[in-house]
N, C-alpha and C positions, 0 to 999 in steps of 0.2 A: 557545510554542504555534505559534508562523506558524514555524517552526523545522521542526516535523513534519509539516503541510501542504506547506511547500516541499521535505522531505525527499520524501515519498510524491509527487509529483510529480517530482520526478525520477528517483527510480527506475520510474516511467512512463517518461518520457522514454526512459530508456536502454533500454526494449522494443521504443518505437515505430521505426522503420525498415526501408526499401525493402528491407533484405534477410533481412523475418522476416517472412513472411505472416500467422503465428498468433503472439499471446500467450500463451507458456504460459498454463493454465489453474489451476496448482496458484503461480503467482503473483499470479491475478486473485485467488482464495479468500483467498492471502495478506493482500492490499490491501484485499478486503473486510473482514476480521476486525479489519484493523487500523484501520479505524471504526466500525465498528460491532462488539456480543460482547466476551464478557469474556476477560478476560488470557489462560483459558486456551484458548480456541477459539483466536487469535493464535499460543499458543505451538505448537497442535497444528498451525498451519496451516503454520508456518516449519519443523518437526521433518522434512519431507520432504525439505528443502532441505540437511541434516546441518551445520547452523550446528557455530560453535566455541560454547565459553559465552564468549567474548568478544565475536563476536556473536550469541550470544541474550540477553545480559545488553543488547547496546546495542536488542537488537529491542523485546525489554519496556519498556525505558527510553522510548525512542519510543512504544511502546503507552498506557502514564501515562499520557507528556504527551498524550496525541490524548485521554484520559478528561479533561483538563481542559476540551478546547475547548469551549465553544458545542453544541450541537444543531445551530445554523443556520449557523456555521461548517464544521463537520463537513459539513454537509449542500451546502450551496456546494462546499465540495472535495470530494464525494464524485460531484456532479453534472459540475464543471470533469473529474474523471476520466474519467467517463463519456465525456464530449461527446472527448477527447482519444484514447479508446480508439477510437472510431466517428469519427473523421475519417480523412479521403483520407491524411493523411500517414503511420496508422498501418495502413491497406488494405492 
């Protein structure tokens, strides 16, 4: 579980920097789906992005696991997102 928390945090990461003003916006919906909604909003979310099914199969797999976590898990890292998307380093 802290597996796909620490996964969705870093593929934050890898958006945030000095030389990408905007996050894409069909990755936020991504990252959204991927806490909250079900499999299949996730799976429509990532189908823009024309995965292989080796990774849609590893996207889903991650999706699961994030339906195990907590509510208040989820919810911490979905806030920890937030606060990282709207900081100076990602401006």
């Amino acid at each position: 579980m802290k597996l796909a928390i620490t996964f969705a945090v870093v593929m934050l990461a890898l958006c945030c920097g000095s030389a990408k003003a905007e996050i894409c916006p069909e990755f936020l919906e991504a990252l959204r789906t991927l806490f909250e909604g079900p499999v299949s909003d996730y799976e429509a979310a990532i189908a823009v992005f024309e995965p292989t099914e080796d990774m849609k199969l590893g996207g889903v797999t991650l999706k699961k696991m994030m339906e195990l976590v907590p509510p208040q898990i989820k919810d911490g890292a979905a806030k920890l997102t937030q606060k990282i998307i709207q900081s100076p380093q990602c401006a």
